[in-house]
Structure formats: C-alpha cells, structure tokens
C-alpha positions, 0 to 999 in steps of 0.5 A: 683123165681122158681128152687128150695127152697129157704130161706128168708134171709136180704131180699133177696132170697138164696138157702136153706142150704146156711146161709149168716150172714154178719158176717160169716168170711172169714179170713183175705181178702187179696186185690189181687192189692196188689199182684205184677203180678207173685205173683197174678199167683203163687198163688192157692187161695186167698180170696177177698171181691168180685170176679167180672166176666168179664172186660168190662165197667160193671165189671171194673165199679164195681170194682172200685165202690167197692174199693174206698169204701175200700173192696178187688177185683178181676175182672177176664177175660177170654179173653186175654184184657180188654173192652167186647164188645169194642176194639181196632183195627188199620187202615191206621195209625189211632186206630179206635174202632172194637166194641161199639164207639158212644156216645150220650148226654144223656149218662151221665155216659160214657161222665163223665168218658171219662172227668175223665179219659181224653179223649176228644169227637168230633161230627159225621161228619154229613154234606152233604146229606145221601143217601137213597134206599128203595123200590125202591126209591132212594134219597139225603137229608138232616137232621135226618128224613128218605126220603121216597116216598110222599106216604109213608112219612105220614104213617111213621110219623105216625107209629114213632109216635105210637112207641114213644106213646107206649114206653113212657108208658113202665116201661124201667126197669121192661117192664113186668110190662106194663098193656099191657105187655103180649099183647104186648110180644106176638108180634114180631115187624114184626108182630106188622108191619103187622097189622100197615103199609100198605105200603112197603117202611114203613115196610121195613125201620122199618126192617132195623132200627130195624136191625140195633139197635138190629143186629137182624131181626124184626121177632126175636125181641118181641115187649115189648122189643123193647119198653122198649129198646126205653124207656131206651134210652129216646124215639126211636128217641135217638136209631136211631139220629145222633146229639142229639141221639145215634150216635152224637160223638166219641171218640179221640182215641177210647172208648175202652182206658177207659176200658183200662184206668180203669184196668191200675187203678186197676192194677194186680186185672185184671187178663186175660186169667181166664174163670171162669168154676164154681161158688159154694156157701155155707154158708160164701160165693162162691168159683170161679174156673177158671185155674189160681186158685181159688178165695174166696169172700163174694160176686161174680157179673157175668157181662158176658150177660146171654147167656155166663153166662150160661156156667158156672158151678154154685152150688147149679144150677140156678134157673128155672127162671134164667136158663130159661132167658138164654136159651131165650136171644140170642145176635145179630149178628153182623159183623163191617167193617172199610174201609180206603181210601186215602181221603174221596172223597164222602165229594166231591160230598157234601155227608155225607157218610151215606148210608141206603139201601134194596139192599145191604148186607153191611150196614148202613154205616157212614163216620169215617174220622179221625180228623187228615184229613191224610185219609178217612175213612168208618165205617159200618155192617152186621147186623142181616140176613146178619151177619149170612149169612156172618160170615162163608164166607171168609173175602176176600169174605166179602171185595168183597161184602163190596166194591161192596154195597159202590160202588153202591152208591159212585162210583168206587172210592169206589173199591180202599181202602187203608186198609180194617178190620173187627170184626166178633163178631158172631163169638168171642168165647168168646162173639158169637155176639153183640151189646146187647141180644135179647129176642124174643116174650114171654121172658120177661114177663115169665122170665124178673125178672130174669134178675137183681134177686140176687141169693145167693151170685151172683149179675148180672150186664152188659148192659142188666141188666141196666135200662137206656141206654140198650145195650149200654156202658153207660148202662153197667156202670150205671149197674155196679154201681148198682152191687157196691152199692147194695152189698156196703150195704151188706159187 
C-alpha cells in the first residue's frame, strides 16, 4: 500500500519504526468496565487491550466479541448516544426509528441478535395496492414488480435481468478484482443507462431505485459499485423488495434498542461524548487522544465510514491509498421524515401506502402504522438530489413539501397529520449523511484495497468495510465480527 515505507511484520504491513511483537507490554491492562462511571471520567489515562472508535453496531459488535474472549475494551463515541446511524425518535406516542429500521431474512446476523437480545419483528404492512407516477404513467397494482407502461415493461425486465447477470459475477468483497473491474468502474450507472435503455420511463425508475438504495444520484454512483452493493446483498432484487427482500420486517420498538441494549451490556466501557482528535502509534502499541483523556491499547479499530475517519489525526499519517480512499468516498444524502395521523385512512381505499414518483420531491414512502393500531402512520425521504436541496430549508418548509407530494396521491386527508419529524442526516455533525458511502467512477479499482487494509496498529470495521450486506445494519455487525476475531489472534 502506497504512503510510505513499510515493514513487513506477522503478515501484516506496519509503518517503519513501529515493531509490533506481541509480546511488547503494556503494563498491566486495566478493563475500563471495571471502573464505576466518575471514576472512568476522573481519570487521564488508562490502558485497554483495545480501544474501539464509534458505538454503533460495528463497533459495539466488537467490543463485545472481544470481551467474551477476556481482553480489556473501550468503545469511545463522540456523539452524546449510542447507535450510528440509527436512533430513537418519538411520534404520536409511539418510538419509531430516525435511521436504518429495516430487516430482511437473509440478514442473519442482525435477526440472531434482535433473538438474543429479545426483541421481536413484524412484517411491513405490504397489503393493498402501491402506487406508482413515472414518465407520465400513473398506476395501482399490486406485488413486488414495478408497473410501467405495456412498452416500457419488456425492456425493464430486461435490463433488471442484465443487472443481476452482471452482479452475480462481481467479487462482493474485492469488486476490483472482477475481470471487467476497470470496465465497468469507469462507468457511473447513469452512463451505463445511457447505452442500455431506450426508454424514458425505464431510465428514469432505475434513477430512482438507485436513488433510493444509495441516497445518491445515478450519475454520482460507479457502476462496479453498485454491482458489488447487489452482489453483497444476494442480488439486486434483495436491495429494492419488501417481502423476502431488504425492506420485509421491523422491529417492535425499534432497531436502535439493540445498540442500546448492547452498551448497557458493556457498561462504563462506552463512554460518550469523547471524539477521538488522534491516533499515535509506536513500537508496543497506540495512544488515542480524545477530551476526556487518553487511552493506550495494543490495538485500535476505527469503525467510523472513512470520510469521518479522515478527521482525525493520525501519526505516523495514513497511507497514500488510504487517505485517498477517504478523500473519494462521500456518504449519501439523506433526510427521513415520519408523519403521524389519527388513523391510517389510505388503508381505506385498499392501498398499501407505498408511493414511487418523478414528480415529487419527497419519496418513496412506505406505511409505518404501528401494530398497537392506536394511529397511522407514514415513513419516507428525501434522498439524493433532494436532500441536498432540502437540508438547509427550514423544516416548516420541508413539512410543506412533505404534505404537498402525499397529498397528490392520497388526497386531502393527507394535509392534516397529527405530528410531523424528521432526521436530516446530511446535516448531523457527526455522521454528514447516510445511509452508507458512495464511491464515484474510478474508486474502487484505484483504492478499494484500501478499505479493510490494516494499517499498523489500526483495524477498520463499520458497513462499508463488510463483505456481506453493505451498507446496511447487518453488514455493520458481520464487520465487527471480523475486526474481533482477526485481532483475537493477534493478543
């Protein structure tokens, strides 16, 4: 990896001057879950096994991977709560989720520790008819498959076909190392739409799906990406279904409780409120600087998505390849609204709730009732273009629009919520966007190694280092897992 010179050391590839024998001590480990809260506070240094940066699913993940295994932790956060990219908000009387909320069956590692952890799902409300306005046609139907015109249907078929054709031969985990990954990297998908469809409605639904998986425009995402994306998850199919696909169940009270669940576990090891300003190594191990102290630990894994990471201080810096990747890897923009309302009243004109339009700003958006039937409930985004058009706006300004684009399709009724709220994540200081980071044409074959590459000392987990599920929850814990066992064998 390009940056500098480097050693070779256990297999692994360390900056020059940095010897890492396992058996350099650091003294006598001290856990910080042994701490009481104001102790952990008073103090200015103490010395871990592992210091874990960030407490959202990756980095609770490994914590606690690698203290079953009986080595010493501490997971710090720089926000004020645990759960990156998810969180808990309130609407109407009922906890909802302001981040990631979905499950799918095929993401295995979050459904086995929702049952761990004892919390139960329930399936998306999914009966009735959607709704759909594209190019012009507007239609009802029913089923997973989008409905477009007589004449646009054959050639979309076609091109979901040639897109699950070209993923299934992606490498999820190393896409650079497609036999067409140059090829295909040099693509953005719009461009790849360009020289595929002919017909407007097909172009412009692949815009929007893509849209609304990456919270990016089709023009911003590189094609080898958004194969390796589909391939992670099973097919393309997975990303964009409800039953059987990404979107298929919820969880009762939220996905964000099992983040919360797992820190209560691991007690004052979590310490909020603690952005870590640099990362030093040397020859026995790293010192991690944040304003609440400093900690000092064998090994350190940085779980934060690498635009974020890039902000801190790290010495001896990072590689060429690495600092590159970060500079190229921007998270989407995203703004998710729910909208409560007395009843769910679209349930009365035998729709499902789910609307996919070109001519609203807002959107998609799905039915989010709660199972206790005491209200209705709406849950959708801005995504892409629109969030960036819309973070700055006043949120009396984004209601307005929100209401406006529901009505258009569920009818007056639809002006008249009992609460409105919003997350707008392109603008949280401390995560600039969601759901996951996109890499644009080029990227990933030039710096994509970069991305779970060990640097030192340093280990990088978090969803987009995962090589199943990207982007998602469960992609965030199968990275965790990973960070957990491949320094299992190094303490």
């Amino acid at each position: 990896m390009a940056g500098g010179p480097h050693d070779e050391h256990d297999g692994k590839r360390e900056p020059r001057g940095i010897s890492l024998s396992r058996r350099g001590a650091l003294g006598a480990a001290v856990g910080l879950s042994a701490l009481g809260a104001q102790d952990a506070a008073a103090r200015t240094t103490s010395s871990v096994d592992v210091v874990v940066v960030g407490a959202g699913f990756a980095g609770l993940t490994t914590a606690r991977r690698l203290r079953a295994s009986g080595h010493a932790v501490v997971v710090l956060e720089a926000d004020e709560r645990v759960g990156g990219r998810t969180k808990q908000g309130r609407i109407a009387g009922e906890v909802v989720d302001l981040g990631g909320q979905w499950v799918g069956p095929t993401q295995t590692r979050l459904l086995a520790l929702a049952k761990e952890l004892g919390v139960a799902t329930y399936p998306q409300y999914d009966a009735g008819r959607n709704m759909i306005d594209i190019a012009g046609y507007r239609a009802v139907y029913k089923g997973e498959t989008p409905q477009l015109t007589a004449e646009a249907m054959p050639e979309f078929a076609e091109v979901i076909g040639k897109i699950e054709a070209m993923a299934a031969k992606i490498p999820a985990a190393q896409p650079w190392q497609a036999a067409d990954a140059e090829q295909l990297d040099a693509h953005t998908v719009e461009s790849w739409l360009g020289l595929n469809t002919k017909h407007p409605a097909v172009r412009t639904m692949i815009r929007l799906m893509t849209r609304a998986v990456f919270s990016a425009e089709a023009g911003q995402v590189s094609l080898l990406y958004f194969l390796a994306y589909a391939a992670a998850a099973g097919s393309f199919n997975a990303l964009i279904s409800t039953r059987g696909g990404a979107q298929d169940a919820l969880f009762e009270g939220g996905v964000w409780q099992l983040a919360q669940k797992m820190a209560a576990e691991l007690g004052s090891a979590v310490v909020l409120e603690a952005p870590v300003q640099s990362i030093a190594q040397d020859g026995t191990g790293v010192t991690v600087t944040t304003p609440k102290g400093e900690w000092r630990a064998r090994y350190i894994v940085v779980t934060a998505p690498p635009a974020i990471a890039s902000r801190i201080q790290y010495a001896p810096p990072l590689p060429a390849q690495r600092d590159g990747l970060t500079q190229r890897m921007p998270l989407g923009c995203v703004i998710k609204v729910h909208i409560a309302y007395s009843r769910p009243f679209w349930r009365d004109q035998g729709l499902s709730g789910l609307v996919l339009s070109d001519r609203t700003e807002f959107g998609p958006w799905f039915d989010h009732s709660p199972t206790s039937g005491k209200t209705g409930s709406l849950v959708g985004f801005f995504d892409g273009a629109p969030a960036q058009r819309w973070a700055d706006r006043t949120v009396e300004a984004r209601r307005a629009q929100v209401l406006k684009d529901i009505a258009l399709y569920l009818g007056d009724a639809a002006l008249t919520p009992v609460e409105y709220l919003e997350e707008v994540w392109t603008r949280s200081p401390l995560n600039r966007g969601g759901y996951v980071s996109v890499p644009g044409p080029g990227v990933l074959t030039a710096f994509g190694p970069a991305l779970r590459e060990p640097f030192g000392r340093i280990r990088w987990a978090g969803t987009e280092t995962a090589e199943a599920w990207v982007g998602y929850i469960d992609g965030a814990i199968r990275s965790g897992e990973r960070a957990a066992l491949d320094l299992a064998g190094q303490l």
